[in-house]
OpenMM code with the backbone's topology and positions (N, CA, C; nanometers):
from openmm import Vec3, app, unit

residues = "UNK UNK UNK UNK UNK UNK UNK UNK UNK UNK UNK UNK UNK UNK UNK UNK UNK UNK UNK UNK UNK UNK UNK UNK UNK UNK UNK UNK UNK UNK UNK UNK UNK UNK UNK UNK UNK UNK UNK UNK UNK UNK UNK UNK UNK UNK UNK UNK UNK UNK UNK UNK UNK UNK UNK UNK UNK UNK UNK UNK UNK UNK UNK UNK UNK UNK UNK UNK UNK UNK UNK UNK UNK UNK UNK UNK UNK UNK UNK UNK UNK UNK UNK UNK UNK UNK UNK UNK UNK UNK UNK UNK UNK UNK UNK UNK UNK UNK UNK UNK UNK UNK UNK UNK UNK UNK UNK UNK UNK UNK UNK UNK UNK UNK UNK UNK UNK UNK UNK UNK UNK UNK UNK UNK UNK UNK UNK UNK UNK UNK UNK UNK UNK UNK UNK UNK UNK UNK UNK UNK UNK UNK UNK UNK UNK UNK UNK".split()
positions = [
    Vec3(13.2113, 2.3155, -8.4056),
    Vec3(13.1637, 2.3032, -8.5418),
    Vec3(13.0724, 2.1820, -8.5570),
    Vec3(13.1401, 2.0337, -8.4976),
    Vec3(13.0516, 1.9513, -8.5232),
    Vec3(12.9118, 2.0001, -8.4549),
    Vec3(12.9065, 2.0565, -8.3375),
    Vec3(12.7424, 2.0913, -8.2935),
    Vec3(12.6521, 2.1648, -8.3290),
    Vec3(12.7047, 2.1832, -8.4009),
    Vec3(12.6429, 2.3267, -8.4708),
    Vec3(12.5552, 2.2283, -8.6124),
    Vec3(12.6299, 2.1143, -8.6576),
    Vec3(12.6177, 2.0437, -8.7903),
    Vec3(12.4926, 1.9480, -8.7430),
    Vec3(12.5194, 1.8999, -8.6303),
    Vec3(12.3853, 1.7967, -8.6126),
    Vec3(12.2327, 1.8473, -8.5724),
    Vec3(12.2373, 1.9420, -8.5372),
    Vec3(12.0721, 2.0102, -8.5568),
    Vec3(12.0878, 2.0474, -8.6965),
    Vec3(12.1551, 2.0978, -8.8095),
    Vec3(12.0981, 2.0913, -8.8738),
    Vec3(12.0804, 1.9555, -8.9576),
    Vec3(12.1821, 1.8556, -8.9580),
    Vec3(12.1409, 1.7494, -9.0272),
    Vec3(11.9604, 1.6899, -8.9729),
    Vec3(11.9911, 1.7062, -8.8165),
    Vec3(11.8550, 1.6641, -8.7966),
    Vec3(11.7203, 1.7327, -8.8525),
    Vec3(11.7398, 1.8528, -8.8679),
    Vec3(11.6238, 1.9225, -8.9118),
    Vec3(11.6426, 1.9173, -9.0859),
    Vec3(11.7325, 1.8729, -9.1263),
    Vec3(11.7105, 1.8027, -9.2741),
    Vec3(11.6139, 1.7238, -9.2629),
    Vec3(11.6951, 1.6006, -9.1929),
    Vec3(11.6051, 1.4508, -9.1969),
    Vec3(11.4236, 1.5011, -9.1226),
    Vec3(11.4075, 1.6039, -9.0730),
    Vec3(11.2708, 1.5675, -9.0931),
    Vec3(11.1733, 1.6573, -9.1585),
    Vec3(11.2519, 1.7494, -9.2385),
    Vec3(11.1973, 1.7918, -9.3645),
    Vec3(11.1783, 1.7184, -9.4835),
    Vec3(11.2715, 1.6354, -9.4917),
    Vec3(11.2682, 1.5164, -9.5500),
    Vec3(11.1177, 1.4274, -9.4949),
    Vec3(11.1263, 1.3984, -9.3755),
    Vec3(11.0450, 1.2774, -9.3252),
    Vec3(10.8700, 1.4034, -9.3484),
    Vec3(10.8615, 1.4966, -9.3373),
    Vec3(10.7008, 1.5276, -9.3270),
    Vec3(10.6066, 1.5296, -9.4836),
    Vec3(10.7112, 1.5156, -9.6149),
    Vec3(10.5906, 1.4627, -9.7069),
    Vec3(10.5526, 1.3642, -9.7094),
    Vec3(10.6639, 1.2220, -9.6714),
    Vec3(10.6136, 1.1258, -9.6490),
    Vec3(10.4951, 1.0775, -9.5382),
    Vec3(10.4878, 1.1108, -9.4424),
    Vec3(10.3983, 1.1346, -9.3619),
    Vec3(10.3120, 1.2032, -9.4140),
    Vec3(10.2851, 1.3017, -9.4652),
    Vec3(10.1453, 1.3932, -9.5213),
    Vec3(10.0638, 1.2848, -9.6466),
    Vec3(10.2160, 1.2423, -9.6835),
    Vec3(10.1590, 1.0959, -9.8347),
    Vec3(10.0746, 1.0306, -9.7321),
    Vec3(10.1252, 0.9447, -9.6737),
    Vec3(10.0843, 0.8152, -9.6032),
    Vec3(9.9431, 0.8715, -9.5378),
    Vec3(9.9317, 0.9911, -9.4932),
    Vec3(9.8269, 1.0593, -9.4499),
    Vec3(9.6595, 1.0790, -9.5797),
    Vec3(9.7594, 1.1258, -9.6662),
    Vec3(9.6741, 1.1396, -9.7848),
    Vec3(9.6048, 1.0012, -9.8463),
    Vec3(9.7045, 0.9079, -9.8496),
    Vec3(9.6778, 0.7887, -9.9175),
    Vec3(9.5448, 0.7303, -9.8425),
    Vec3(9.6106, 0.6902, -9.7396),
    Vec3(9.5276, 0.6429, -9.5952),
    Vec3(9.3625, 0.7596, -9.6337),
    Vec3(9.3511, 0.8300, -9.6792),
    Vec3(9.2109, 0.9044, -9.6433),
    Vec3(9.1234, 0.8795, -9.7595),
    Vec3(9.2232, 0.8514, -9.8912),
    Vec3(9.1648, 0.8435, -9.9863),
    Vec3(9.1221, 0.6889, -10.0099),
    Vec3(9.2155, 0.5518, -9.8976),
    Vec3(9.1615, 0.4840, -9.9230),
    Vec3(9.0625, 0.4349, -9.8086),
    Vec3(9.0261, 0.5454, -9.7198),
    Vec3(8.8919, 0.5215, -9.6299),
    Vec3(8.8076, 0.5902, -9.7621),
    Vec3(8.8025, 0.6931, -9.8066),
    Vec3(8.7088, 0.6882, -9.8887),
    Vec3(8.6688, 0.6201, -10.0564),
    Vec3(8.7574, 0.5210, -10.0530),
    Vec3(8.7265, 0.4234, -10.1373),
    Vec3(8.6257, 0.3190, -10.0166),
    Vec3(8.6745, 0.2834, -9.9372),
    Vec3(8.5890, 0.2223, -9.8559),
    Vec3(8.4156, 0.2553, -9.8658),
    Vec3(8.4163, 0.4029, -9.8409),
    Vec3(8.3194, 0.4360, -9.7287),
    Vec3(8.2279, 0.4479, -9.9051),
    Vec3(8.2514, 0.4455, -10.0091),
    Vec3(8.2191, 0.5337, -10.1309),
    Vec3(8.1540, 0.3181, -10.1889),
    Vec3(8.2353, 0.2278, -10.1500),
    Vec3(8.1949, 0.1299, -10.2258),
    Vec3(8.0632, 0.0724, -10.0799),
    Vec3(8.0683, 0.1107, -9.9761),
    Vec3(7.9486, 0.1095, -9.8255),
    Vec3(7.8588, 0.1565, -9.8974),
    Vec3(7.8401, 0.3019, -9.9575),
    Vec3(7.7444, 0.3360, -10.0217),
    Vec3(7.7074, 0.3151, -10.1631),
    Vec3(7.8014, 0.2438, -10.2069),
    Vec3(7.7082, 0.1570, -10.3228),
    Vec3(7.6114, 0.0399, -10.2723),
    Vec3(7.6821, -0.0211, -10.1769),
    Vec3(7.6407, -0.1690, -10.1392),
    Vec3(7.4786, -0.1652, -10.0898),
    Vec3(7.4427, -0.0034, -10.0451),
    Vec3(7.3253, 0.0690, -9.9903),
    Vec3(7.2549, 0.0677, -10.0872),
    Vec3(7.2874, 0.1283, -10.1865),
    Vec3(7.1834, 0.1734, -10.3219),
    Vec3(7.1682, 0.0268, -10.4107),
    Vec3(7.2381, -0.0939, -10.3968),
    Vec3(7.2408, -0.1994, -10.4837),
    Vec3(7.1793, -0.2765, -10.3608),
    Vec3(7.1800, -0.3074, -10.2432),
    Vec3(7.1517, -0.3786, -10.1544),
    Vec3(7.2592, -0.5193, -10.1416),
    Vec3(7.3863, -0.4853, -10.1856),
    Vec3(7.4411, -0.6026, -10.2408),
    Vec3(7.5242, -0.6384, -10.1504),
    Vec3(7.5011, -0.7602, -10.1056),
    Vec3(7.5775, -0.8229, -9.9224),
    Vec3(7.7237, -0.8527, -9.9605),
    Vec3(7.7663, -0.8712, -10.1431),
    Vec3(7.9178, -0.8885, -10.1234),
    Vec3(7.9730, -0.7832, -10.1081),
    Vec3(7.8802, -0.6427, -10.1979),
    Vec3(7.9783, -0.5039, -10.1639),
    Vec3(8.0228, -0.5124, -10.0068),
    Vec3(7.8799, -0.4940, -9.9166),
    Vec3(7.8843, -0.5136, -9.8189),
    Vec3(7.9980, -0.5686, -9.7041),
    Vec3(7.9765, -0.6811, -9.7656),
    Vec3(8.0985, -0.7766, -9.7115),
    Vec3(8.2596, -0.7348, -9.7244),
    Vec3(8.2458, -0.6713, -9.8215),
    Vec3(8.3842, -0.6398, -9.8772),
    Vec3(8.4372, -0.5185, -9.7686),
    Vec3(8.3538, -0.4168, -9.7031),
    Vec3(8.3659, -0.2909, -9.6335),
    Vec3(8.3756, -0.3454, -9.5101),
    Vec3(8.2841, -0.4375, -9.4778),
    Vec3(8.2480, -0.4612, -9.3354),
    Vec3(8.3367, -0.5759, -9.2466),
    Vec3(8.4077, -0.5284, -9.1322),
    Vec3(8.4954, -0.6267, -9.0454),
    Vec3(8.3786, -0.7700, -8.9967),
    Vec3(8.3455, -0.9116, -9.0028),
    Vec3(8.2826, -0.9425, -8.9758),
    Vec3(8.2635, -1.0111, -8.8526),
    Vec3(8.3849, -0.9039, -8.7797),
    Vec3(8.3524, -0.9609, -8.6504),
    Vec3(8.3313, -0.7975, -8.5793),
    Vec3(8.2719, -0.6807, -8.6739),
    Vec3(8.2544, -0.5455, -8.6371),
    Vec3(8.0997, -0.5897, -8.5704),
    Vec3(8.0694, -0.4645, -8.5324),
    Vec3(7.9654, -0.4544, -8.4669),
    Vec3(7.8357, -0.3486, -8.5243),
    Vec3(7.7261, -0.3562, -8.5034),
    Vec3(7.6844, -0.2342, -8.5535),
    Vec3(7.5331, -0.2013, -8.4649),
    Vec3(7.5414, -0.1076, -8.4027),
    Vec3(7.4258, -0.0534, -8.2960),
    Vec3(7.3866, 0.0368, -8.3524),
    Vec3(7.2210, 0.0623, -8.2775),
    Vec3(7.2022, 0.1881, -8.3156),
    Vec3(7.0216, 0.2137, -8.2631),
    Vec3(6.9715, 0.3273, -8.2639),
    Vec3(6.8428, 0.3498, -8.1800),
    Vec3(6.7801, 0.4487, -8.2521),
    Vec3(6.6562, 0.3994, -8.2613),
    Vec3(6.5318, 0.4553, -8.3304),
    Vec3(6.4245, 0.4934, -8.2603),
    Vec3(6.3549, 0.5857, -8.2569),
    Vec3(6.2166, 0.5877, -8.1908),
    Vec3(6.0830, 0.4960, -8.2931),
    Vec3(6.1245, 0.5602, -8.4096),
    Vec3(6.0081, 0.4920, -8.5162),
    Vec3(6.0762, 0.3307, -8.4438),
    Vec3(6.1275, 0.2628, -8.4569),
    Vec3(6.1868, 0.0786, -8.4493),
    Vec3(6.1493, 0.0872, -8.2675),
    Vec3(6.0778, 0.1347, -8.1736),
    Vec3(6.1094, 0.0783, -8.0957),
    Vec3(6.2286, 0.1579, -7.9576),
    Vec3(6.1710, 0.1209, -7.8027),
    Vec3(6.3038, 0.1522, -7.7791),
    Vec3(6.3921, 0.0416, -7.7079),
    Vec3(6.3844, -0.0602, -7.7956),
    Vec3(6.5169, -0.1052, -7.7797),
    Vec3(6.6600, -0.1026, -7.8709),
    Vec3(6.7713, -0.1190, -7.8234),
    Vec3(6.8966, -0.0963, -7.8898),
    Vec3(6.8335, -0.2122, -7.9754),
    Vec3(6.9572, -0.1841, -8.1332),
    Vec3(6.9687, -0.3030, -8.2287),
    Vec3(7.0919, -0.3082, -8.2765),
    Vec3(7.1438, -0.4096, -8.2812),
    Vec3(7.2784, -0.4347, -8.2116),
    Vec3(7.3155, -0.5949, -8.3174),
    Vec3(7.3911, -0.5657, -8.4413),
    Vec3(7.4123, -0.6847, -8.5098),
    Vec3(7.5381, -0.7141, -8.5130),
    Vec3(7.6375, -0.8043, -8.5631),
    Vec3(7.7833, -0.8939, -8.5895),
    Vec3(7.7698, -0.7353, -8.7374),
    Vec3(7.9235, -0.7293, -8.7893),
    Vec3(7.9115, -0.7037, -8.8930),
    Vec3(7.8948, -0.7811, -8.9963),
    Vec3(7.8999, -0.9217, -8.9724),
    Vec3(7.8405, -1.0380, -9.0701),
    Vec3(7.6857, -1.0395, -9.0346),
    Vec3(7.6374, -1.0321, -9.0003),
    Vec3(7.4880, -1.0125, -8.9729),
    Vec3(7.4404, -0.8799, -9.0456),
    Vec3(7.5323, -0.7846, -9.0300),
    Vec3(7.4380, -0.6724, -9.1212),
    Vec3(7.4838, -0.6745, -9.2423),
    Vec3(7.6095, -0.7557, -9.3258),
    Vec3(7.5817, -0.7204, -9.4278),
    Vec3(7.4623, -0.8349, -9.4947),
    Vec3(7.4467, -0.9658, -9.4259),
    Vec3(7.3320, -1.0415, -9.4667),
    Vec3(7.2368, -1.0126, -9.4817),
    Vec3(7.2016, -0.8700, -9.4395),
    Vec3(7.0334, -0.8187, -9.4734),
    Vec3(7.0689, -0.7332, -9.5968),
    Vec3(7.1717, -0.7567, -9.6308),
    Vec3(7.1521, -0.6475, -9.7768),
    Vec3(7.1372, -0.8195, -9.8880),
    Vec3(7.0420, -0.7730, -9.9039),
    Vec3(6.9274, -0.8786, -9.9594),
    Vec3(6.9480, -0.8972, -10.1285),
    Vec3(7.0136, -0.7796, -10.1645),
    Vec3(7.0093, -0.7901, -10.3361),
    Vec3(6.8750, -0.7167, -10.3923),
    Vec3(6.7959, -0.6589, -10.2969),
    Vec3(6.6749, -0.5757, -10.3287),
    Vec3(6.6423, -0.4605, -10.2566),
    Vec3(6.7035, -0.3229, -10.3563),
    Vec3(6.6997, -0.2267, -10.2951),
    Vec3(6.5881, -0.1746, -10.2609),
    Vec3(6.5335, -0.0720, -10.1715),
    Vec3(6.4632, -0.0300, -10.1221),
    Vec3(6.3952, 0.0407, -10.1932),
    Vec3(6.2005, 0.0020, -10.1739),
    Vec3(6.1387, 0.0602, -10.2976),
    Vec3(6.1644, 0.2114, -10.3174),
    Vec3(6.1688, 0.2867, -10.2431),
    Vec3(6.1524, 0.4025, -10.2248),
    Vec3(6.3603, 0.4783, -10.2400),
    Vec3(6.4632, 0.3663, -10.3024),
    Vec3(6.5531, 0.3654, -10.2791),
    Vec3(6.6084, 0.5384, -10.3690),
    Vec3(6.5396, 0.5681, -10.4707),
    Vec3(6.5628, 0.6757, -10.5788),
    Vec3(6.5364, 0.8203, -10.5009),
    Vec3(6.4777, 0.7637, -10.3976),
    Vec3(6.4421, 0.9378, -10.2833),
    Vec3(6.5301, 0.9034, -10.1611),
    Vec3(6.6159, 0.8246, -10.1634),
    Vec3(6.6819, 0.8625, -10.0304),
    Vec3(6.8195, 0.8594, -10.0690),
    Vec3(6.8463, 0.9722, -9.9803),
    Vec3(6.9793, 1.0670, -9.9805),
    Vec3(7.0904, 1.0418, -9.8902),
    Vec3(7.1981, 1.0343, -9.9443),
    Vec3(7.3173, 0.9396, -9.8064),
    Vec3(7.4131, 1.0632, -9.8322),
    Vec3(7.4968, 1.1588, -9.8039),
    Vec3(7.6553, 1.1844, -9.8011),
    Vec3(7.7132, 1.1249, -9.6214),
    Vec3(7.8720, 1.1378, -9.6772),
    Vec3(7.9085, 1.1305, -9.5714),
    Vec3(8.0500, 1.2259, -9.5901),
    Vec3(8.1013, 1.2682, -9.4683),
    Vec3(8.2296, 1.3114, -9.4156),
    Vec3(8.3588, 1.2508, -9.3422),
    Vec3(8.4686, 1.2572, -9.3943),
    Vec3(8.5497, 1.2153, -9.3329),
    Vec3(8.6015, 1.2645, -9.2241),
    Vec3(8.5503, 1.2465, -9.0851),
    Vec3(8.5983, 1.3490, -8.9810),
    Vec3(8.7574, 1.3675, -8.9348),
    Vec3(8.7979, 1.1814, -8.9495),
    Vec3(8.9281, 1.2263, -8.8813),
    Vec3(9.0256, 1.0876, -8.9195),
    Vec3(9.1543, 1.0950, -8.9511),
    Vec3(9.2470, 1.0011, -8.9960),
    Vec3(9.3218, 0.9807, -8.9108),
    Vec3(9.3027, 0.9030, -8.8068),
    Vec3(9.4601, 0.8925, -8.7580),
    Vec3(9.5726, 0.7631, -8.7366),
    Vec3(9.6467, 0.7485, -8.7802),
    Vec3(9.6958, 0.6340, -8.8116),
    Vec3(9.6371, 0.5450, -8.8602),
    Vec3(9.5727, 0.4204, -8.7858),
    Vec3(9.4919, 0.3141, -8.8699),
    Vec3(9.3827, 0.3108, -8.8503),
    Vec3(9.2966, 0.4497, -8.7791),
    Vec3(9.1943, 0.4736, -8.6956),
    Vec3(9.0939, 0.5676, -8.7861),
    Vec3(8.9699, 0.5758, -8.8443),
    Vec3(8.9710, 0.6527, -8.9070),
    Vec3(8.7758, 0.6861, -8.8440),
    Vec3(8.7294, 0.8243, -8.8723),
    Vec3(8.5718, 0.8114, -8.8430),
    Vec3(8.5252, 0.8943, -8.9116),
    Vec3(8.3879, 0.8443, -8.9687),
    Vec3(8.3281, 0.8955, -9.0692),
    Vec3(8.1414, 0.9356, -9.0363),
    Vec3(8.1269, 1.0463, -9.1045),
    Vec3(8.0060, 1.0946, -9.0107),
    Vec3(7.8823, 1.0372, -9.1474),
    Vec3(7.7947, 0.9892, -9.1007),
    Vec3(7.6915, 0.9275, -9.2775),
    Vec3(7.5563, 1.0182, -9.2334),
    Vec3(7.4844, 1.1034, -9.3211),
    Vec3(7.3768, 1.1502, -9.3160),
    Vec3(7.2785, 1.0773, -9.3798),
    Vec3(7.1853, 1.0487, -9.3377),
    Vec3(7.0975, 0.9721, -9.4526),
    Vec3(6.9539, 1.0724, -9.4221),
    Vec3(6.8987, 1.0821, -9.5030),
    Vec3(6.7772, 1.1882, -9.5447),
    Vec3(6.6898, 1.1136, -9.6500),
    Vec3(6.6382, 0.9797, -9.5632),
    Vec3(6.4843, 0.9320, -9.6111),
    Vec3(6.4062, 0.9270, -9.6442),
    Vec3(6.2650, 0.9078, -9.7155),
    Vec3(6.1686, 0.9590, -9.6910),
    Vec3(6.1062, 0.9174, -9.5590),
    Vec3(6.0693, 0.9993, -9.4456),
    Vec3(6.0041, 0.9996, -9.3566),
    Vec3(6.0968, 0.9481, -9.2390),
    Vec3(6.2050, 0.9765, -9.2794),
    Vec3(6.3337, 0.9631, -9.1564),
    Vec3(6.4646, 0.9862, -9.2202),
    Vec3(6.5284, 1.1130, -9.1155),
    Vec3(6.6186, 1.1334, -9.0883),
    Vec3(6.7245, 1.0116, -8.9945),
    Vec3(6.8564, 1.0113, -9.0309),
    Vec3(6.9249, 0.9442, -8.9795),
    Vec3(7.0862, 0.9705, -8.9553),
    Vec3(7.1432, 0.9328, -8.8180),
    Vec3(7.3245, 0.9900, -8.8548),
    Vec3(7.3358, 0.8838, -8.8580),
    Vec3(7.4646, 0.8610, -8.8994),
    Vec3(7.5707, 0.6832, -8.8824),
    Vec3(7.6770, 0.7641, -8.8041),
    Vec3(7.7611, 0.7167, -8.7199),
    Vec3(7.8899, 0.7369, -8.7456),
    Vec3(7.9833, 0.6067, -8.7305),
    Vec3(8.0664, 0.5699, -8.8552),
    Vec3(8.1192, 0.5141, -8.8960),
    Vec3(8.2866, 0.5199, -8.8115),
    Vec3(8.2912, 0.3679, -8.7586),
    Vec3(8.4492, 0.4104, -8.7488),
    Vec3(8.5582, 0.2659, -8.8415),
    Vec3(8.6509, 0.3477, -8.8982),
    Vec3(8.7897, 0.2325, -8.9686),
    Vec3(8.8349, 0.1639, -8.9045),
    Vec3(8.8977, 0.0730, -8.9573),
    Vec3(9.0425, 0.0221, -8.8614),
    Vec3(9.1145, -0.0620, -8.9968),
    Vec3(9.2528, 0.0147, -9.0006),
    Vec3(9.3566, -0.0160, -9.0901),
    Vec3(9.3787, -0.1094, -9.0281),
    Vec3(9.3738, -0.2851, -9.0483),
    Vec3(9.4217, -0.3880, -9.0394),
    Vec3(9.5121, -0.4637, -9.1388),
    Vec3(9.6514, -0.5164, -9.1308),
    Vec3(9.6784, -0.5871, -9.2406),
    Vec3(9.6616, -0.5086, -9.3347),
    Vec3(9.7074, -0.3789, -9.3122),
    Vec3(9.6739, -0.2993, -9.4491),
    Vec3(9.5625, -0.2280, -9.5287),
    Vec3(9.4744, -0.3151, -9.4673),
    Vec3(9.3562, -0.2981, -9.4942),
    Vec3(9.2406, -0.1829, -9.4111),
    Vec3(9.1705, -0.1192, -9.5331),
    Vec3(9.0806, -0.0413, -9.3885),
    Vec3(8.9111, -0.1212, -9.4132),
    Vec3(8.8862, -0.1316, -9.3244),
    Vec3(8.7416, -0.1996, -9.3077),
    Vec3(8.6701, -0.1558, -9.1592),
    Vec3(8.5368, -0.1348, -9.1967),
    Vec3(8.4328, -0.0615, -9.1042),
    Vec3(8.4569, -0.1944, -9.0033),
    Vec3(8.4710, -0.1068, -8.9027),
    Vec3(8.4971, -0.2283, -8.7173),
    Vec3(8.3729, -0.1788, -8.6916),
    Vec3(8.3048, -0.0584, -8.6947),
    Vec3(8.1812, -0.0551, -8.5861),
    Vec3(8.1066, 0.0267, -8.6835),
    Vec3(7.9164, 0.0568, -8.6833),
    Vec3(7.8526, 0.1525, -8.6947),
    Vec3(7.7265, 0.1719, -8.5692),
    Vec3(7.7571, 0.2824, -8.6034),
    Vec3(7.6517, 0.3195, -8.4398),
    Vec3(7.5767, 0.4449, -8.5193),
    Vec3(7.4485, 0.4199, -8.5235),
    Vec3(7.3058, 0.5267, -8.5515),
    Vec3(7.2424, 0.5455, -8.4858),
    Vec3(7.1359, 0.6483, -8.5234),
    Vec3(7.0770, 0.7174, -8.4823),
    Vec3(6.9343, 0.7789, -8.5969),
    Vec3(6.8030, 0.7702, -8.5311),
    Vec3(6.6907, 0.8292, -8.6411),
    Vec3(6.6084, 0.9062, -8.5966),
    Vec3(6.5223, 0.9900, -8.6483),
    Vec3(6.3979, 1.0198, -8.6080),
    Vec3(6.2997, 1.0093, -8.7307),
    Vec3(6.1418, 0.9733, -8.6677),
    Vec3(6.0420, 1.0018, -8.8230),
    Vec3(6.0302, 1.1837, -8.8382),
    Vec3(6.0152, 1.1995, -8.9707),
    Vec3(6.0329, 1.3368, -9.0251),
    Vec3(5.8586, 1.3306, -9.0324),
] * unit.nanometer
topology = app.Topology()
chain = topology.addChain("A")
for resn in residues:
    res = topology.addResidue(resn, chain)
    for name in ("N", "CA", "C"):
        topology.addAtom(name, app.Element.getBySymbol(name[0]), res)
């Protein structure tokens, strides 16, 4: 009798345990996309504290252009949010950003950014890292071409 009782107590306890996990899952995605949602304000305002606020500043951020050149460009994440200058880009009302949340996993999170320019196309892909609770961009790595 007792063996019969402890598979099912166990398969209580983790019917029990999978909303919490689906929460913590949910929470966690919604607050990468508070993240990734105040990144793209900091874009359209040019504003280095939004900036700052998203960005790990000891993240990294690469990325390769044909229009820029072919060398890599390769900044601190304190270095890139310092070029958001407080002056958005003249042409800032025609360019187009979404992004996707590809994948959550634990404190790990990656996010795909389209940007649609005038006269360049561009990907980001964005990756999280839940630190201290916190989620903040550790790396961005791009990619462009002129349209």
């Amino acid at each position: 009798m007792t063996s019969s009782i402890r598979p099912l107590a166990f398969a209580g306890v983790l019917l029990l345990l999978l909303p919490t996990a689906a929460t913590a899952q949910s929470s966690d995605r919604e607050a990468v996309d508070q993240v990734m949602q105040t990144f793209m304000r900091a874009y359209r305002s040019a504003d280095n504290t939004l900036a700052k606020q998203v960005f790990r500043s000891d993240g990294v951020m690469i990325g390769y252009s044909e229009a820029r050149g072919p060398a890599l460009a390769s900044r601190t994440g304190e270095q890139f949010a310092e070029g958001f200058d407080g002056k958005p880009a003249a042409n800032e009302a025609q360019r187009k950003r979404s992004y996707q949340i590809v994948d959550v996993a634990r404190n790990l999170a990656a996010v795909r950014v389209n940007l649609d320019y005038p006269g360049w196309d561009g990907v980001d892909y964005v990756v999280l890292l839940k630190t201290d609770g916190q989620w903040k961009i550790m790396s961005k790595s791009w990619t462009g071409v002129p349209k």
